[in-house]
N, C-alpha and C positions, 0 to 999 in steps of 0.2 A: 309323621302321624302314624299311629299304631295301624297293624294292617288288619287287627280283630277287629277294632273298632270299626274300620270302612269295611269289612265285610260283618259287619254286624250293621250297618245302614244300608247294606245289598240287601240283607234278609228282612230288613223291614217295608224294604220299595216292593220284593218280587214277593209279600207276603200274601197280597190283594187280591187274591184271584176268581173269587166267589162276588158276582155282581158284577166286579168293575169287568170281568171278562167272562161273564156269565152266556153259555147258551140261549137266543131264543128263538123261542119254539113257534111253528109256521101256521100253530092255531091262533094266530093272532090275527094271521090272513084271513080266517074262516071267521072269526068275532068280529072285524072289519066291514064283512061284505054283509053279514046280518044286520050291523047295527049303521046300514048306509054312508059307511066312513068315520062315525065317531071314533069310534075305539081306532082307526090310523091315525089319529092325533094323538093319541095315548101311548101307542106305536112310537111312534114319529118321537116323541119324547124322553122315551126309553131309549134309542137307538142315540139319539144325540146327547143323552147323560151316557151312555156307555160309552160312545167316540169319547167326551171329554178327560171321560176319570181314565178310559187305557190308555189314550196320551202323555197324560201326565203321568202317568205310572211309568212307562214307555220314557220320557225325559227322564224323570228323576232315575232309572236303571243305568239307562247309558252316565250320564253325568258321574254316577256312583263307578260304573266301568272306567271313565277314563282315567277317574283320581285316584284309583287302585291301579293302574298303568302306569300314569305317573311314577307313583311310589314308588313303586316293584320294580318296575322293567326298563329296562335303558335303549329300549326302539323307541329311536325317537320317530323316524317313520310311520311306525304304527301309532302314535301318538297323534302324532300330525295327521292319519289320514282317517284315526276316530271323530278326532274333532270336526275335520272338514263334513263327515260323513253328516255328527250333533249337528251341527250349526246352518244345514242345508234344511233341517227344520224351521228354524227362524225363518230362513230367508224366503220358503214356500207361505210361510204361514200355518203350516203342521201341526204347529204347535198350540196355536192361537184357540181359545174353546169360544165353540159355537154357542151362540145365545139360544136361549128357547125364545126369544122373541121370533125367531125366523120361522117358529108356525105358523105367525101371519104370514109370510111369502107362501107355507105349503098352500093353505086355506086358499088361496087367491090362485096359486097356478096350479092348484088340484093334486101337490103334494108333488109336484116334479122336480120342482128346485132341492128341495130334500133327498133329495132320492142321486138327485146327481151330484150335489155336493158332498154327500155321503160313499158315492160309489168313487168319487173322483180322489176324496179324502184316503178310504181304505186302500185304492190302488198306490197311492205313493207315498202312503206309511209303509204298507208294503216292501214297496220294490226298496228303498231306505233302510229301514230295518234288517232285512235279506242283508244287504251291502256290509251294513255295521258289524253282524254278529259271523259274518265270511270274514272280514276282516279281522276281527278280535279274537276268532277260533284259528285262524291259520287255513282253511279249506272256504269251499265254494259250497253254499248251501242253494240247494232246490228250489226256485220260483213256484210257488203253489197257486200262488192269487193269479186269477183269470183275466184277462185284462178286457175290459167289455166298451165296448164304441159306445160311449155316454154320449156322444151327437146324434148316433142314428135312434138310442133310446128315447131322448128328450123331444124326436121330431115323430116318432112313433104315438110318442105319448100326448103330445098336441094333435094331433092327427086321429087318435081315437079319445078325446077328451077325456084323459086321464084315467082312460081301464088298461091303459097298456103298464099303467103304474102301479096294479094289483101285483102283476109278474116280477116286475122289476124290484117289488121291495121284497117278492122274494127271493129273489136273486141277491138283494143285499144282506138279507139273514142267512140266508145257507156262504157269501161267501164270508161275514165276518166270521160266520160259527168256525169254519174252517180255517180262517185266521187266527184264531186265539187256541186252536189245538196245535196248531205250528208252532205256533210262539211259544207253548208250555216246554214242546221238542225241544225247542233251541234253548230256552232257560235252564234244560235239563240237560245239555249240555257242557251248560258253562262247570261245573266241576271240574271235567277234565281243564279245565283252563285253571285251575287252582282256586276253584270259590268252591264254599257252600253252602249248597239250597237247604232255607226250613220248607220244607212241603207239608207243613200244618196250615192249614186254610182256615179264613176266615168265617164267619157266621154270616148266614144271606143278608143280615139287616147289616152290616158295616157301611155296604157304598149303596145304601136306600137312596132312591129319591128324597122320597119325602125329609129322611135324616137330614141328608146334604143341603137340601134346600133351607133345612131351620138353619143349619150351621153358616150356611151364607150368611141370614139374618139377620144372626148374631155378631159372625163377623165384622159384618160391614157398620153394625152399632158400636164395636170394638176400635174398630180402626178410625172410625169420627170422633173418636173420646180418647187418646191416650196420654193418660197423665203422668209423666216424669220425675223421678225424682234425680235432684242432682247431688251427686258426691263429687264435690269440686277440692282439690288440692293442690294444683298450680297454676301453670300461665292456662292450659287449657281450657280452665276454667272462666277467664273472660273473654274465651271466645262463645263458650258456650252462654254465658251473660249475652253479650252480643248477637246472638242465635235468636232470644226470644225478646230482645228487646224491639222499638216500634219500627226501626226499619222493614223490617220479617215480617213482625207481626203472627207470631205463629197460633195466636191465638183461634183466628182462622181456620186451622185447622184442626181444632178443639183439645189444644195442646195444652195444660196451665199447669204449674209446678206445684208437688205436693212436697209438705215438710214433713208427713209422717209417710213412713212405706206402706202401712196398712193402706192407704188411700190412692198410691202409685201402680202405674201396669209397667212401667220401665223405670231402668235406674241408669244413669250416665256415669260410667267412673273416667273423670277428668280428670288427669293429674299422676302423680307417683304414688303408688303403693307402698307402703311398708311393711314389713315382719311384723312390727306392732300396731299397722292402724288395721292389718287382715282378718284379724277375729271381728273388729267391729262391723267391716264391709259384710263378711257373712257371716252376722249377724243379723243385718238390715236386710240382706237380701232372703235371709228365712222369714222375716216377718212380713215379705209381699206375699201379696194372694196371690193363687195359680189364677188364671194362667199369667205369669210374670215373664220379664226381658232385660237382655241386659246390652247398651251399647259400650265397648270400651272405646273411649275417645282420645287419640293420640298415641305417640309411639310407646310413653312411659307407662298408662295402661295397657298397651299391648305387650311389648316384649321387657320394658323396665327405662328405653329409650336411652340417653344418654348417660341414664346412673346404672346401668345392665350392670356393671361390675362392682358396685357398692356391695357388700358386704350386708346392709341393712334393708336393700330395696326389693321385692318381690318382682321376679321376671313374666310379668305378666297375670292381669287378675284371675286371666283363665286355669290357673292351679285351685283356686280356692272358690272359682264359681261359675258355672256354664255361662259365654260369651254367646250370642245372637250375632253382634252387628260390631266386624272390627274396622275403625275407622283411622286411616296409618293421618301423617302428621303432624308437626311438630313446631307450632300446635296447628291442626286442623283449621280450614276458614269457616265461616258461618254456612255459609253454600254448603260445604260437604257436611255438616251433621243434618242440613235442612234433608240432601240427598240420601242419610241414613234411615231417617225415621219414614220417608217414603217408601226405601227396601225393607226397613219393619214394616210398614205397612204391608206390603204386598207380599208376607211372609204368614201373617197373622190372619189375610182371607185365605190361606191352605188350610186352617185351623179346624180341626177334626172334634170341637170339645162336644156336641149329641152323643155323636158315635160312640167316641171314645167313654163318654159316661155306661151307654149301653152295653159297651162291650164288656164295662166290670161289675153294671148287675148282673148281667145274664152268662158270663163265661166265669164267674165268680168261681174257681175250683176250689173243693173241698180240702179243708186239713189235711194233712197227714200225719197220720197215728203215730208215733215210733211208740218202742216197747222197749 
């Protein structure tokens, strides 16, 4: 893989820093205690859409680090102890985004469940974090985050019915604020590791609430409806038959096959390419509407499979049209394309299309004159 390319999807992960790692400010404390607690649900809200988007920001960076590791560098060591470091997120749960349904738990314990799953959250992204980017620089980076007894907190704040949880949540603002000015340090770091940072920042409305919350919406309307279109051209093709026929039943999950692309949100290329059936494919694949997907199904849409050395046969669709979802093969069973269209799914609620709308009315830039 090109190493512009993977360092051109570092620049887009570490591009979000406005919002998803935005400052806030302790007058929120003060709007709180006026307004008898409402506005700490409002709080509380904000503070668990910013955990969610800087984790995920936070995954998709490292993920982007290792596979540029990969490529480049032949420690395998350091490979292996990137990943152990990744993957000790999964296994805490780290990574997992908190519901906003969990303001009923605050509502109910006076906003201390909140408060500790948050304090308890930020401490071992933290100490995590720390680990990964020591490891990936070469040097031992500075423990900043404070490590605070969330048992004697939680019994503090039972014990004065939940005014001890006024301090506490400022204590979670001032240490996230200071977590995300660390993290800017160490992002600005990575240069000398041989990246480089765009430090052009985003617009406040990118990682909105409000935005994100339509864009769930719509996703989730998206991913109940995805209509397929099949380009079948050999054996894989009846397996992809056999995918949606009544065994499966994939209609269930509001799958049905469209015969024109104008009508499709995915295209299945089953089967071998050709030199001359390529113009048609993208073809078909300009006349889908955005946001559109592609799964290539089997090893002769992936790499060319067992005709790779034909003279006539295209080594893979992804020369002539951005792949989503490669599914190796040969041919693939019914199960694994079932298990494809579920990783489109759960690729398609990351789906940014509010935002990204707002971002090209409003950062629209002006022509440029030449003379």
């Amino acid at each position: 893989m090109d190493r512009d390319y993977v360092t051109e999807r570092i620049r887009r992960a570490m591009g979000k820093r406005i919002l998803t790692d935005e400052e806030v400010s302790g007058w929120w404390i003060v709007g709180g205690v006026i307004t008898f607690g409402f506005l700490f649900l409002l709080l509380f809200l904000k503070l668990i859409h910013r955990r969610n988007e800087h984790f995920k920001r936070q995954k998709d960076l490292e993920e982007q680090i290792i596979e540029l590791v990969g490529i480049d560098l032949n420690d395998k060591k350091m490979l292996a102890d990137l990943k152990a470091i990744h993957n000790e997120g999964y296994e805490s749960g780290e990574f997992k985004e908190l519901s906003f349904l969990n303001i009923i738990l605050a509502i109910i314990t006076l906003g201390l469940y909140i408060e500790w799953r948050l304090t308890k959250d930020l401490m071992m992204h933290a100490d995590r974090q720390r680990r990964f980017f020591s490891c990936y620089l070469g040097r031992e980076l500075e423990d900043t985050t404070p490590q605070r007894p969330t048992e004697k907190y939680l019994a503090l704040g039972v014990v004065t019915l939940g005014l001890f949880g006024i301090y506490w949540t400022n204590l979670i603002i001032k240490d996230s604020n200071e977590h995300f000015k660390v993290q800017w340090k160490m992002e600005d770091l990575l240069p000398e590791a041989g990246m480089e940072i765009d430090e052009e920042m985003d617009p406040d409305f990118y990682q909105n609430i409000i935005l994100t919350t339509v864009d769930k919406f719509l996703n989730w309307g998206r991913t109940c409806s995805v209509w397929p279109m099949a380009f079948g051209t050999a054996c894989c093709a009846m397996e992809m038959m056999a995918t949606f026929a009544a065994r499966n039943d994939m209609d269930r999950y509001g799958m049905l096959f469209r015969n024109s692309p104008r009508q499709a949100d995915v295209i299945i290329v089953a089967g071998t390419i050709t030199h001359k059936m390529a113009p048609r494919l993208r073809r078909l694949y300009d006349q889908m509407a955005e946001p559109k997907y592609v799964i290539a199904m089997g090893a002769c849409a992936m790499t060319g499979g067992p005709f790779v050395n034909s003279y006539s046969v295209l080594k893979g669709v992804d020369k002539i049209i951005p792949v989503d979802i490669y599914l190796p093969g040969c041919p693939p069973r019914p199960e694994a394309l079932l298990n494809a269209f579920l990783q489109l799914q759960e690729r398609m609620k990351e789906e940014r299309t509010t935002t990204k709308k707002f971002e090209k009315l409003i950062l629209k830039k002006p022509e440029e004159v030449t003379t």
